[in-house]
gemmi code that builds the backbone of each chain (N, CA, C; Angstrom):
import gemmi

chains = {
    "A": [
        ("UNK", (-121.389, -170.599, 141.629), (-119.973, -170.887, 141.890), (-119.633, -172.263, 141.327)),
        ("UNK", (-118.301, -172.225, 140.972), (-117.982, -173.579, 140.969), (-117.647, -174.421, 141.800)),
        ("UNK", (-118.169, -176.077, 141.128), (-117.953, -176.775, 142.531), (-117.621, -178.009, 141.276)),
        ("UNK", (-117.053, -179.317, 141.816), (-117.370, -180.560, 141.708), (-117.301, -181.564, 142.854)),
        ("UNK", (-117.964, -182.431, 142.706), (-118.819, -183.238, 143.996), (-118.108, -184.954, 143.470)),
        ("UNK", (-117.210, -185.496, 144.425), (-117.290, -186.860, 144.274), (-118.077, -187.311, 145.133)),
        ("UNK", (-119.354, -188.108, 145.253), (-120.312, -188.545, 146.341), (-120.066, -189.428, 146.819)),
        ("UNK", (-119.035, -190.400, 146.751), (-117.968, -191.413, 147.358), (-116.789, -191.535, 147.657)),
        ("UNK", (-116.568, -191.316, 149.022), (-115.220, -191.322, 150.010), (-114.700, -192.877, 149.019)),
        ("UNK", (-115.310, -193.835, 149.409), (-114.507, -195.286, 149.093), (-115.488, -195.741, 148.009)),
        ("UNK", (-114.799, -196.304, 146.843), (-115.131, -197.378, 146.193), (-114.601, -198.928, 146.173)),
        ("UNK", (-115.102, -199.940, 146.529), (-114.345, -201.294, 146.393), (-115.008, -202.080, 145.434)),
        ("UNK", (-114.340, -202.820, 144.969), (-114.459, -203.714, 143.650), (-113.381, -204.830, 143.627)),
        ("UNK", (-114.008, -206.054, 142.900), (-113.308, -206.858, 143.119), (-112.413, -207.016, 141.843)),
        ("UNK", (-111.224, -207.522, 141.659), (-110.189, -207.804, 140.222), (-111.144, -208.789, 139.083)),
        ("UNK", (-111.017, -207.647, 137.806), (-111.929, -208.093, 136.663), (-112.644, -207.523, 136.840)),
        ("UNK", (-113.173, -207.298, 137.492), (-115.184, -206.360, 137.348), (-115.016, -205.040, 137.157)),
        ("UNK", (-115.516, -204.516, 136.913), (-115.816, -203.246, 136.304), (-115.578, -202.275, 137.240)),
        ("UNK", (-114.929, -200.910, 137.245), (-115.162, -200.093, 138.297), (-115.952, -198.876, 137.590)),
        ("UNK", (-116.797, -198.003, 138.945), (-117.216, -196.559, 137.766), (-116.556, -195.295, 139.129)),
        ("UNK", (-116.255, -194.565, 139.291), (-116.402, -193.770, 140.170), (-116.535, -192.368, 139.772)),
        ("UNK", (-117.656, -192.026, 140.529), (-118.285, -191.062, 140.477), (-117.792, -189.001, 140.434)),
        ("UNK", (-118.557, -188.497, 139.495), (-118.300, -187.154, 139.833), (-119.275, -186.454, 138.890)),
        ("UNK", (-119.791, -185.259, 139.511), (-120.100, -183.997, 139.050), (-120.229, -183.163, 139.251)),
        ("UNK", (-120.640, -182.044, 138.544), (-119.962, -180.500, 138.698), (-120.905, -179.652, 138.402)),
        ("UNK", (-120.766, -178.375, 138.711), (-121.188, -177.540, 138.626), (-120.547, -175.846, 138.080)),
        ("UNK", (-120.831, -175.694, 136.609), (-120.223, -174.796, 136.432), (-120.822, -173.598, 135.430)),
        ("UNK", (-120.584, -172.664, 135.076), (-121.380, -171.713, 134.397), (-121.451, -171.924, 133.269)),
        ("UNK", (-120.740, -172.511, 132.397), (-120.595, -172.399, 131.057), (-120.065, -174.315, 130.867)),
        ("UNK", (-119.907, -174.676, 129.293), (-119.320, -175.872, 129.400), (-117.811, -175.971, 129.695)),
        ("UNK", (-117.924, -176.895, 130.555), (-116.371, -177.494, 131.203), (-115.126, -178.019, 130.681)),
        ("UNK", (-114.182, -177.954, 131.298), (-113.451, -178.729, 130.800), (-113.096, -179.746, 132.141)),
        ("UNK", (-112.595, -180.835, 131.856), (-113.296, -181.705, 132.923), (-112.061, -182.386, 132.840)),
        ("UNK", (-111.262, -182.817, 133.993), (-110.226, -183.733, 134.210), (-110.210, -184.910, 135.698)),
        ("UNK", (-109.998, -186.090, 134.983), (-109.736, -187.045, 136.282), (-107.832, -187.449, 136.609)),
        ("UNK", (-107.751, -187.428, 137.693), (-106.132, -187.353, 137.891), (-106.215, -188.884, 138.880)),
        ("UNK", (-104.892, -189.103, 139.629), (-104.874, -190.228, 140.067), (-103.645, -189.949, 141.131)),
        ("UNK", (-103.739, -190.381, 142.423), (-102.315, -189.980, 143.274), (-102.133, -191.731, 143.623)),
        ("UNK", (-100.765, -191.693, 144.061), (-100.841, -192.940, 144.303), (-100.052, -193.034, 146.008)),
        ("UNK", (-100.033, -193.374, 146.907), (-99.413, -193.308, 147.557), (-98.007, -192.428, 148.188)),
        ("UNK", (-98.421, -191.589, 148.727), (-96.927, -190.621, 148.574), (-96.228, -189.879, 147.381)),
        ("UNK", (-97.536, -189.763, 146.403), (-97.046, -189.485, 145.125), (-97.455, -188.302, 144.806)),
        ("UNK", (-97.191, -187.550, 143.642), (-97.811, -186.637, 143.079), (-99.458, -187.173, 142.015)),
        ("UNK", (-99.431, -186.313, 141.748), (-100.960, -186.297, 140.962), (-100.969, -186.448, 139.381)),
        ("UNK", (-101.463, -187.419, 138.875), (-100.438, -187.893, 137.566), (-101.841, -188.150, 137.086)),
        ("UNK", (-101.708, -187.270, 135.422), (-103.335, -187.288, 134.741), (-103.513, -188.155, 134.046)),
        ("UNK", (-104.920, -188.515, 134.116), (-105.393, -189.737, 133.493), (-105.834, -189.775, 131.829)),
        ("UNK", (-107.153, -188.423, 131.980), (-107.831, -188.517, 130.570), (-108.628, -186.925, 130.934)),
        ("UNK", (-108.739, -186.316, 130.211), (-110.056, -184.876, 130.340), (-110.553, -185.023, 128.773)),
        ("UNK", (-111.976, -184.235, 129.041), (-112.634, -183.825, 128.271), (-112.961, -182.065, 128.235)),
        ("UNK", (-112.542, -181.635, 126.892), (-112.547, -180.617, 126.419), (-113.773, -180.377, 125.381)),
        ("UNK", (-113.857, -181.210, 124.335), (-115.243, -180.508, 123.259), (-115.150, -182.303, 122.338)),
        ("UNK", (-116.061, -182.043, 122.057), (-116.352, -183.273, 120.841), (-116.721, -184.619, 121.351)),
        ("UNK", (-116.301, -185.645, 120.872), (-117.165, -187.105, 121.573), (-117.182, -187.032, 123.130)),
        ("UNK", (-118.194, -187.191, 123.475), (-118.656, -187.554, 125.111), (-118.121, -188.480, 125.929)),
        ("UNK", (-117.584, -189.684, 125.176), (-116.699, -190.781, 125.699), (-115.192, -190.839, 125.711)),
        ("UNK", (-114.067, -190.602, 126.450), (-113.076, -189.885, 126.157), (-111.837, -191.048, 126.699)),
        ("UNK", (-111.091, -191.582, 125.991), (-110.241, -192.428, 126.232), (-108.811, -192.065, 126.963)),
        ("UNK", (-108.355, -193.018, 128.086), (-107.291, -192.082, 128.867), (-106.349, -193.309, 129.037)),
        ("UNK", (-105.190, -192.991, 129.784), (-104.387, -193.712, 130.710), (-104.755, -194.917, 131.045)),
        ("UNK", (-104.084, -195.956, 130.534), (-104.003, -197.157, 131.619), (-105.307, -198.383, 131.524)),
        ("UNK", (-106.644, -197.598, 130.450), (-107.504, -198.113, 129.942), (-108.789, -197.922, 130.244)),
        ("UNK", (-108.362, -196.425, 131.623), (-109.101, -195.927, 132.219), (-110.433, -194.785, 130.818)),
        ("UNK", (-111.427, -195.023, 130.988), (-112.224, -193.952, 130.220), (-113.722, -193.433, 130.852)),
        ("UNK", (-113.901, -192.437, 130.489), (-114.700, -191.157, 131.412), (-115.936, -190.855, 130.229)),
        ("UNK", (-117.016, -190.725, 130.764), (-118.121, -189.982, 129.883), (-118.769, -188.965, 130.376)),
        ("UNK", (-118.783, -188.042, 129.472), (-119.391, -186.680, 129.678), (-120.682, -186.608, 129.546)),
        ("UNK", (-121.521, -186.035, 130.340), (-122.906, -186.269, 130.578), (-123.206, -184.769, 130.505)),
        ("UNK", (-124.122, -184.203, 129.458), (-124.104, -182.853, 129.784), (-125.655, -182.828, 131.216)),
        ("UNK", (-126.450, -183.136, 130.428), (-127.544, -183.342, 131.051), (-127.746, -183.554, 132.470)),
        ("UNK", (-126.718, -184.350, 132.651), (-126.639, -185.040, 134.397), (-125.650, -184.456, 134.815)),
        ("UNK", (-125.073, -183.758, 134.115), (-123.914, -183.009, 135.015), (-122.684, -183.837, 135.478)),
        ("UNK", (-122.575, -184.679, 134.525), (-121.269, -185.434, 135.375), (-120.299, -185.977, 134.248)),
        ("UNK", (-119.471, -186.934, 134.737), (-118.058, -187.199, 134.474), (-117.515, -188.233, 135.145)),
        ("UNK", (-118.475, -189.168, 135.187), (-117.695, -190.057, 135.579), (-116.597, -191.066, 134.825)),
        ("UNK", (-115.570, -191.815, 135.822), (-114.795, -192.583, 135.183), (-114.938, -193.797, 135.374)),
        ("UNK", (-114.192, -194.857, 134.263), (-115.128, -196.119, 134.278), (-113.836, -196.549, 133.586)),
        ("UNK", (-113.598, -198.163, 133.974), (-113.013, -198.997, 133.756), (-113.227, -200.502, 133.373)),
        ("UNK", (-113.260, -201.202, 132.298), (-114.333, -202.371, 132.065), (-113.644, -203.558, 132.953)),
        ("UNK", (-112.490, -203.576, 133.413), (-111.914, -204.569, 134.100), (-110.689, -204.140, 135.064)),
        ("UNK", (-111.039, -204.019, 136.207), (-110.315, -203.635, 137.450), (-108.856, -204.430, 138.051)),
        ("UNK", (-107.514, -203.899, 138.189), (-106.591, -204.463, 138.357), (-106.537, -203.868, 139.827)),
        ("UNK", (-105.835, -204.877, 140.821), (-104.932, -204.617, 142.112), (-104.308, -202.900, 141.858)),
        ("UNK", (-103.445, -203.112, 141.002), (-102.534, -201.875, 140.618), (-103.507, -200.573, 140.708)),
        ("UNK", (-104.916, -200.634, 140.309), (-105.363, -199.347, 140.036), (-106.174, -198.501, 141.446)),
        ("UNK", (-105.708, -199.498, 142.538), (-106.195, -198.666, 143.698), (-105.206, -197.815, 143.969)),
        ("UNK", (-105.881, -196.671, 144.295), (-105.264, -195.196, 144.544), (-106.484, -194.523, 144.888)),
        ("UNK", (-106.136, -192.953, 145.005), (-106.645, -192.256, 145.455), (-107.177, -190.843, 143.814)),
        ("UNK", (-108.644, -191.099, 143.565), (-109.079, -190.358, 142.047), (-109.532, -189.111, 142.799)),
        ("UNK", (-109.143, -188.445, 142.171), (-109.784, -186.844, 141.879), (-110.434, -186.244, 140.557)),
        ("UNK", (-111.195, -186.116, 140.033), (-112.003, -185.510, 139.154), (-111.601, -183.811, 139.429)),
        ("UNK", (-111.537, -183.195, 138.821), (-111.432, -181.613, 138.225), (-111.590, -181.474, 137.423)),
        ("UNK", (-112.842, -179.476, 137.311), (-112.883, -178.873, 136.504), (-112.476, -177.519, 135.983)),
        ("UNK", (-112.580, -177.100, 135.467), (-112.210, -175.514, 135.053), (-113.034, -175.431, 134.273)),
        ("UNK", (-113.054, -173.629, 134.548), (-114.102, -172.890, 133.899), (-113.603, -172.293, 132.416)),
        ("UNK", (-113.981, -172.428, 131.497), (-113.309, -172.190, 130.368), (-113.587, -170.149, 129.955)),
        ("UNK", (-114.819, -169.746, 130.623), (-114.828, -168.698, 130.860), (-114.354, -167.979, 132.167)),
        ("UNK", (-113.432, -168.291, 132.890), (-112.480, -167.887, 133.394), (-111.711, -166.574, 133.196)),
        ("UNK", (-111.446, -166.481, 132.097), (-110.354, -165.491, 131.605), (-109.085, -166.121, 132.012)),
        ("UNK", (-108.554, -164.962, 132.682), (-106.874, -165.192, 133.689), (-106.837, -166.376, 134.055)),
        ("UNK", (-107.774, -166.688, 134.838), (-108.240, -167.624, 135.725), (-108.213, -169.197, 135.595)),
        ("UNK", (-106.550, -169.429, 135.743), (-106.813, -170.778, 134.864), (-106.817, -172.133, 136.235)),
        ("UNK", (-107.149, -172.211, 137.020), (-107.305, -173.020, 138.141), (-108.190, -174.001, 137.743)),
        ("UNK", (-107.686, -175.379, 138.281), (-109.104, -176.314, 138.560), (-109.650, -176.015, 139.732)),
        ("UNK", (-110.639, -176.181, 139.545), (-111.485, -176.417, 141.153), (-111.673, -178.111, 141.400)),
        ("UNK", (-111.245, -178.816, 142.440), (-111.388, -180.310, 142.378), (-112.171, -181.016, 143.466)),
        ("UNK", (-112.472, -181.966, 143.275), (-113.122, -182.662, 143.858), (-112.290, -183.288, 145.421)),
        ("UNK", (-113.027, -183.835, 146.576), (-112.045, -184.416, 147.662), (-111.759, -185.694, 147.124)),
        ("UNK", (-111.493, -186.168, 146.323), (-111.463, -187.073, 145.988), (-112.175, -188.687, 146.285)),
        ("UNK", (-111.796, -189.528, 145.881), (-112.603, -190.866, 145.949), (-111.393, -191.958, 145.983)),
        ("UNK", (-111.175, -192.876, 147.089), (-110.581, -194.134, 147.710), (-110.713, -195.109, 146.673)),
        ("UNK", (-110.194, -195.675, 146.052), (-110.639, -196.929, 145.292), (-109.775, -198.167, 145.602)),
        ("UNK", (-110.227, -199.371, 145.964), (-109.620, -200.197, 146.480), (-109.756, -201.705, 145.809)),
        ("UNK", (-109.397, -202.106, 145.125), (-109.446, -203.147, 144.012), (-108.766, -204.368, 144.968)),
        ("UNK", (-109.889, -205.620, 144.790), (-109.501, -206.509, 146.326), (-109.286, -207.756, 145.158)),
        ("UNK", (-107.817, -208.144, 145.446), (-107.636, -209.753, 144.962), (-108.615, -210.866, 144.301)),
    ],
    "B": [
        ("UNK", (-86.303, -180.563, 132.250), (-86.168, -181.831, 132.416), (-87.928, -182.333, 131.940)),
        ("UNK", (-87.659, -184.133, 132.306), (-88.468, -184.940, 131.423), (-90.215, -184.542, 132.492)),
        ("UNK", (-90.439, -183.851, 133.858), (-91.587, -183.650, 134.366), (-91.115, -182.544, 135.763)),
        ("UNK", (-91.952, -182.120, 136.163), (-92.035, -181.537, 137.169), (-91.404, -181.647, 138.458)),
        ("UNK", (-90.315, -181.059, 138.882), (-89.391, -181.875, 139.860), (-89.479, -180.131, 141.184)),
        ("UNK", (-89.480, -180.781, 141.978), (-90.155, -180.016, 143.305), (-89.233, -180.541, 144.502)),
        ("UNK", (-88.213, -179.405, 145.268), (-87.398, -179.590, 146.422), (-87.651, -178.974, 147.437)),
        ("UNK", (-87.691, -179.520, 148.897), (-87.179, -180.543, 149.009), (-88.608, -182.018, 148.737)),
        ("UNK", (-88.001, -182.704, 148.862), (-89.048, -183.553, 149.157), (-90.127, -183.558, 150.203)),
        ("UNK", (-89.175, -183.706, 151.054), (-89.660, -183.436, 152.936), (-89.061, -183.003, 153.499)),
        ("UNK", (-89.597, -181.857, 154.332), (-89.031, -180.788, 154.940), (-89.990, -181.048, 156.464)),
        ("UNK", (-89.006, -181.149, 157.373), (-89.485, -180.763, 159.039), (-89.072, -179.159, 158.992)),
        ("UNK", (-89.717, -178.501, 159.884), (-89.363, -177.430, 160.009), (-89.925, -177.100, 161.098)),
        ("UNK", (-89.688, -176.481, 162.512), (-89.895, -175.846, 163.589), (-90.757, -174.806, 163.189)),
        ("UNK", (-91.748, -174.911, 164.304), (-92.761, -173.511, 164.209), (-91.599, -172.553, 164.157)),
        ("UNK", (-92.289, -171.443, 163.644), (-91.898, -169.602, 163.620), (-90.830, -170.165, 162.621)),
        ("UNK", (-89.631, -171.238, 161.816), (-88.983, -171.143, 161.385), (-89.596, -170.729, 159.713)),
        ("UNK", (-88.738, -170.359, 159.084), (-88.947, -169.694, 157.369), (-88.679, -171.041, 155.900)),
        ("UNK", (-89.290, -171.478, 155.365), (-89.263, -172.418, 154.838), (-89.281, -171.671, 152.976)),
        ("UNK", (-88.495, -172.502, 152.269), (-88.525, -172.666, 150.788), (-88.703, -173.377, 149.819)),
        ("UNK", (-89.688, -173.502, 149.315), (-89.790, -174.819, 148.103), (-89.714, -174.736, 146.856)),
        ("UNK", (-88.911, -175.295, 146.227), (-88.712, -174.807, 144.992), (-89.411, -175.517, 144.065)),
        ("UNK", (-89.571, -175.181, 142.849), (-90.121, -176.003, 141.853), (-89.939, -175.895, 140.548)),
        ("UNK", (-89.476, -176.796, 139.744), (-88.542, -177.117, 138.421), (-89.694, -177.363, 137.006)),
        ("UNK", (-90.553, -176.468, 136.668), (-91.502, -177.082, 135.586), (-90.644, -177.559, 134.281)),
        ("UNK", (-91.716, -177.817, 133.550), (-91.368, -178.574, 132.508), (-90.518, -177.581, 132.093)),
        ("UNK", (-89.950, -177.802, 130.873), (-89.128, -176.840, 130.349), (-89.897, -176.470, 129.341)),
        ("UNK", (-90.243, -175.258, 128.722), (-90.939, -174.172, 128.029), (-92.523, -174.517, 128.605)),
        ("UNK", (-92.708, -174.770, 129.438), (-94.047, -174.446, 130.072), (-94.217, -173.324, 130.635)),
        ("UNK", (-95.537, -172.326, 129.886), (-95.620, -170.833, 130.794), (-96.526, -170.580, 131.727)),
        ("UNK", (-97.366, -171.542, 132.085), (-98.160, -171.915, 133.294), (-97.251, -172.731, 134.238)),
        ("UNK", (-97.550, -171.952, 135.393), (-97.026, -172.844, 136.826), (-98.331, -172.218, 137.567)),
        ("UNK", (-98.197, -173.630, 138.472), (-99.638, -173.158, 139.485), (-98.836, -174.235, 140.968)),
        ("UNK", (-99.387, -173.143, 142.168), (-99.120, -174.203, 143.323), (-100.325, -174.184, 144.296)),
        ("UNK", (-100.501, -175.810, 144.786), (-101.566, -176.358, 145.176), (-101.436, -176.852, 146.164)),
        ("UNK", (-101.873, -176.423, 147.697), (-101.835, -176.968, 149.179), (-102.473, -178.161, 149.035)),
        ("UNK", (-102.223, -179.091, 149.522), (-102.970, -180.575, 150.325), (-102.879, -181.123, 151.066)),
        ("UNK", (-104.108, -180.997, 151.794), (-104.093, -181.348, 153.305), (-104.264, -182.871, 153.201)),
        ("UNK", (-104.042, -183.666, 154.643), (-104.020, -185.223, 154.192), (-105.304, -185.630, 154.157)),
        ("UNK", (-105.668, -186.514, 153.715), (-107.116, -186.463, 152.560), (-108.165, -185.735, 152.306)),
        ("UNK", (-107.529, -184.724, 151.744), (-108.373, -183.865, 150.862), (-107.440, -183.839, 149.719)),
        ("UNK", (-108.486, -182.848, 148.730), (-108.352, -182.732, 147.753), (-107.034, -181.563, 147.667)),
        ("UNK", (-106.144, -180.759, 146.643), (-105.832, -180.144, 145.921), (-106.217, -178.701, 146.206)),
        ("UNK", (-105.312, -177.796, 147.028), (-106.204, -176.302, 147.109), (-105.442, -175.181, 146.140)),
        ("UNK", (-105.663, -174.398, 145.753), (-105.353, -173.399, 144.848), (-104.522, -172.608, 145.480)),
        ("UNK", (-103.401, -172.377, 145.222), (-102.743, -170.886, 146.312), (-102.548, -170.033, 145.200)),
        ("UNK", (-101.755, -170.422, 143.957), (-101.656, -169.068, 143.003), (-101.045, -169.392, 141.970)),
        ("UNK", (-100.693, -169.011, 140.714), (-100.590, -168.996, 139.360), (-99.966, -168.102, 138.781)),
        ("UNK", (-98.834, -168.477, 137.843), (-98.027, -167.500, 137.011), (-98.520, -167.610, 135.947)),
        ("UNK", (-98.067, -167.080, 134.925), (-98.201, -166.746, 133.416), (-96.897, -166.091, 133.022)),
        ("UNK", (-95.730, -166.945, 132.222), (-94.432, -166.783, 132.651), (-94.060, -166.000, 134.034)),
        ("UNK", (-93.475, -165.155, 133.915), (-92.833, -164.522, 135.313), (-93.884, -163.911, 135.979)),
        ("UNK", (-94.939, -163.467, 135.229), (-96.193, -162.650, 135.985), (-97.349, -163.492, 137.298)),
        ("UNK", (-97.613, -163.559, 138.201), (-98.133, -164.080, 139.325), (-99.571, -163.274, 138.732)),
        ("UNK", (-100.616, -164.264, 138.148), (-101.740, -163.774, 137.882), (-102.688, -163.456, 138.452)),
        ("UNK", (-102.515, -164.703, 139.507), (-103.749, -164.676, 140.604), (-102.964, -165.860, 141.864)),
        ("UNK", (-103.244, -164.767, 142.749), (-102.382, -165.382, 144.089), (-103.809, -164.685, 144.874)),
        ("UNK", (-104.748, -165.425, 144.756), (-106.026, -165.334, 145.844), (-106.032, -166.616, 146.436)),
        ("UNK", (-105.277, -167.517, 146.193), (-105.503, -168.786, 147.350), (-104.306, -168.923, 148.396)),
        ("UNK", (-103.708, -167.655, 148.127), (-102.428, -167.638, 149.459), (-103.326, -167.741, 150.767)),
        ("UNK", (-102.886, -168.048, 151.679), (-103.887, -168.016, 152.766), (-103.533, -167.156, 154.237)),
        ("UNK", (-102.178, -166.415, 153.594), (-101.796, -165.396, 154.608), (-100.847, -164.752, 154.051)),
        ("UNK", (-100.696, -163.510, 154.613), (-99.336, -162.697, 154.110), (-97.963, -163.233, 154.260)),
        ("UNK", (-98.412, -164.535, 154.907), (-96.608, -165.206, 155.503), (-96.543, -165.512, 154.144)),
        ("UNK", (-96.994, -166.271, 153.250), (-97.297, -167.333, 152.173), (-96.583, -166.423, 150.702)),
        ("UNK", (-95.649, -166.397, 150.356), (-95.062, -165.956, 149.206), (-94.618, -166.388, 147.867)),
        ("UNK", (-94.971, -165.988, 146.620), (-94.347, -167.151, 145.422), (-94.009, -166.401, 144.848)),
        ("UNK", (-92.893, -166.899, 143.647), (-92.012, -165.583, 142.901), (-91.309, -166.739, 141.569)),
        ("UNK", (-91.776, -166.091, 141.130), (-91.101, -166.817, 139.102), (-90.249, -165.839, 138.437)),
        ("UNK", (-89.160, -165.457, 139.234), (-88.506, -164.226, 138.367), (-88.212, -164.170, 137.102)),
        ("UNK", (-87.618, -165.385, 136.246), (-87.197, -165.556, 135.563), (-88.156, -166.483, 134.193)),
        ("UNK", (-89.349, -166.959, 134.700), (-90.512, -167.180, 134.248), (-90.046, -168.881, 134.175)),
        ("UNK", (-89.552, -169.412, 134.961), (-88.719, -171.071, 134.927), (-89.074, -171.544, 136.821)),
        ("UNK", (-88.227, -171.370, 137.308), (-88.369, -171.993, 138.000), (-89.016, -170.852, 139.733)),
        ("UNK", (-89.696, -171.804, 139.967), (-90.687, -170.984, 141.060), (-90.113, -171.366, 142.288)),
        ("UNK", (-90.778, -170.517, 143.450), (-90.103, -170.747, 144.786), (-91.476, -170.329, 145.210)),
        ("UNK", (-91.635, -170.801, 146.511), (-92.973, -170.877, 147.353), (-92.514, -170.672, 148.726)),
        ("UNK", (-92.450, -169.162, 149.159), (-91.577, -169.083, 150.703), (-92.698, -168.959, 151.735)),
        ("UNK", (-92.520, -169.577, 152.877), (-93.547, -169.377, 154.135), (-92.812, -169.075, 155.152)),
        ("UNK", (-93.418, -168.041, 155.897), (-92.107, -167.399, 156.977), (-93.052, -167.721, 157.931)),
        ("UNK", (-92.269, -167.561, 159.184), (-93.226, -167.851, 160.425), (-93.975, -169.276, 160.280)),
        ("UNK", (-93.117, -170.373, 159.642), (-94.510, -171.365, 159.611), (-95.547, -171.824, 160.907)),
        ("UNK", (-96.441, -172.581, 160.492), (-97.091, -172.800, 161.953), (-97.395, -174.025, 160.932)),
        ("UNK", (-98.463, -174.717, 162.472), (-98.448, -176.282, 162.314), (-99.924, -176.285, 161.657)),
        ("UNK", (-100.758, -175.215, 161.474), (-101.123, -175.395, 160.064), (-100.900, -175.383, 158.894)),
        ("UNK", (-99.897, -174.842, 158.597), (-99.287, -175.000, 157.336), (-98.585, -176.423, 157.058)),
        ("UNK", (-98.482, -177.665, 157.665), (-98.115, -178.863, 157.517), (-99.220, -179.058, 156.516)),
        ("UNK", (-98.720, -179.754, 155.363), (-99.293, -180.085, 154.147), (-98.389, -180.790, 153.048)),
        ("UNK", (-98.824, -180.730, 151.967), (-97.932, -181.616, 150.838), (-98.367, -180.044, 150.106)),
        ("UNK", (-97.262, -179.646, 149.430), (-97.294, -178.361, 148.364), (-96.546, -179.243, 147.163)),
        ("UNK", (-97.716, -179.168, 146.476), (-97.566, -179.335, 144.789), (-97.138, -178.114, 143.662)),
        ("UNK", (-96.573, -178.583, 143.148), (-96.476, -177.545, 141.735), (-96.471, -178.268, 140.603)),
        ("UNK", (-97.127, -177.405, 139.651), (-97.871, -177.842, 138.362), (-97.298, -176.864, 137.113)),
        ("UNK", (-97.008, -177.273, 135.867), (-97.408, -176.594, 134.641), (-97.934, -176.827, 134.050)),
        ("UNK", (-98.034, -176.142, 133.095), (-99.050, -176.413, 131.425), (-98.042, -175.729, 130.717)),
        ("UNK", (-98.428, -176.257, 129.296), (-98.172, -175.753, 128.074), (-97.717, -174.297, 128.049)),
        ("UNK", (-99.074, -173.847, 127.947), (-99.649, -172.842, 127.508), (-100.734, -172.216, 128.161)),
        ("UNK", (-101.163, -171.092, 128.446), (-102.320, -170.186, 128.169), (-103.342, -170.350, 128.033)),
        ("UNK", (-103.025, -169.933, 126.938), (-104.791, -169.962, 126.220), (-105.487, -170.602, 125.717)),
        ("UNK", (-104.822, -172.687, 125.860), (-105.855, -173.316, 125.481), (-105.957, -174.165, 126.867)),
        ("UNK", (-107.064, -175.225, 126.817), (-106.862, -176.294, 127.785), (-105.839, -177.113, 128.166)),
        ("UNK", (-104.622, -176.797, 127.802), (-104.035, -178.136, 128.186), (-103.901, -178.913, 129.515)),
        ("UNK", (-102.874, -179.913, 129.042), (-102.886, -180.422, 130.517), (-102.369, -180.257, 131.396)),
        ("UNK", (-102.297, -180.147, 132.690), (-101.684, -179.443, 133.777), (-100.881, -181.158, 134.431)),
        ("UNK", (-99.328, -180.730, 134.540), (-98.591, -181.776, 135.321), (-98.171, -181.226, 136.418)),
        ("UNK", (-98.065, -182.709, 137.291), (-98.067, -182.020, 138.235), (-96.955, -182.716, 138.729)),
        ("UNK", (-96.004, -182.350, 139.905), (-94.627, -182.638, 140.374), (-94.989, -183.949, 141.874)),
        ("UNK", (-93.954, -184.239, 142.423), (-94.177, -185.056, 142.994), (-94.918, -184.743, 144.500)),
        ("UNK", (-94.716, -183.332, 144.620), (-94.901, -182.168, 145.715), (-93.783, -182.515, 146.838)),
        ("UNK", (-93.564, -181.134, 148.075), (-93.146, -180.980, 149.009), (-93.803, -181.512, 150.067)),
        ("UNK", (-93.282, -182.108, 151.297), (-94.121, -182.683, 152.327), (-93.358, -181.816, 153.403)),
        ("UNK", (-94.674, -181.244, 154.091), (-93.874, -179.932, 154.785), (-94.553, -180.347, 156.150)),
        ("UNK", (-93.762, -180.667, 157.277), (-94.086, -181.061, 158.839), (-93.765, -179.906, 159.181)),
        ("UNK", (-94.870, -179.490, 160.385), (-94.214, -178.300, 161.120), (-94.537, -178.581, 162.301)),
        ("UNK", (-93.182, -178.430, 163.396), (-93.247, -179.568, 164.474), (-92.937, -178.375, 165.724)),
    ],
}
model = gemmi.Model(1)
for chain_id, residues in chains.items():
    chain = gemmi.Chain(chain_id)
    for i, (resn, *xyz) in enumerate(residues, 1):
        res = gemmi.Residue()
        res.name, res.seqid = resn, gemmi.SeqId(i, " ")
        for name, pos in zip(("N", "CA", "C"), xyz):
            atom = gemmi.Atom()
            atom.name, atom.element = name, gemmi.Element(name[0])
            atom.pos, atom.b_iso = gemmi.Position(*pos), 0.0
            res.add_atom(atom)
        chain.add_residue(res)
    model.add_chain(chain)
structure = gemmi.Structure()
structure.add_model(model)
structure.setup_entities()
């Protein structure tokens, strides 16, 4: 079945340093892989996915994600952390052999809290 | 219009009362999908068009739970009898297209109290 796993409720980090937060998945075939971002009372507004070709995938805001086939993951990574970018991340995937079936399956997401 | 626009915003609604949410996708987007969320969790699946056609409605979670794209534009998401599990945020989403990956947007969602 499909699944993806964020293994961290909260991430904190301090402004400037680096953030990574975590995800991976589990799926039958290769993925297509998306990280989204909610912000407070907001809707769910996409960042960056990976579909086929380079492993390192450039997104939103300066936010960028690497595809790991091996390890099964996807995480996202940021080289320098702003106040602004705490919110609430979700990672999702879909099954590209699906058919009809065009749903993500997503992660509970991950807290990120970027401290002054 | 310029993204995904979803009414009402917030809706109270009395148990057993019948509730409607509408939702405005992009314009020529033939994917719409709507997505329950409970407060912190993730994103749940209820069901999916493909213009006017409802492809897969296996994440409805009861026969109250209804969606309908007549016109292959704008969707409606009816719950009759609500109950105070059904308090959630209901999202709606499009895509492009079909048959490739694209990207799925998503609206600001409905915030649905059931009191």
């Amino acid at each position: 079945a499909q699944s993806v796993a964020q293994p961290e409720d909260q991430v904190n980090v301090a402004e400037g340093n680096p953030l990574t937060v975590k995800c991976t998945y589990s799926v039958s075939g290769n993925p297509y892989l998306f990280w989204y971002v909610q912000y407070p009372n907001r809707g769910l507004q996409f960042l960056l996915k990976y579909i086929t070709g380079d492993n390192l995938v450039k997104g939103s805001y300066g936010f960028e994600a690497e595809f790991n086939k091996s390890q099964t993951s996807f995480h996202l990574k940021k080289p320098s952390a702003l106040v602004s970018d705490s919110a609430l991340y979700f990672c999702a995937v879909r099954d590209p052999n699906a058919g009809n079936n065009r749903k993500l399956i997503w992660g509970l997401g991950t807290s990120l809290a970027v401290n002054p | 219009g310029a993204g995904v626009s979803q009414s009402p915003r917030y809706k109270v609604a009395k148990r057993g009362q019948d509730v409607a949410l509408r939702c405005d996708p992009i314009s020529g987007h033939v994917s719409l999908f709507w997505y329950q969320q409970a407060l912190g969790q993730g994103p749940e699946f209820l069901t999916y068009f493909q213009n006017e056609a409802q492809l897969d409605k296996s994440g409805l979670p009861s026969d109250r739970f209804f969606a309908e794209r007549p016109e292959g534009s704008v969707s409606t998401l009816k719950i009759q009898r609500t109950q105070q599990e059904d308090s959630a945020v209901y999202l709606c989403a499009s895509s492009l297209s079909a048959g490739t990956p694209n990207t799925i947007y998503f609206g600001e969602g409905s915030w649905l109290t059931v009191v």
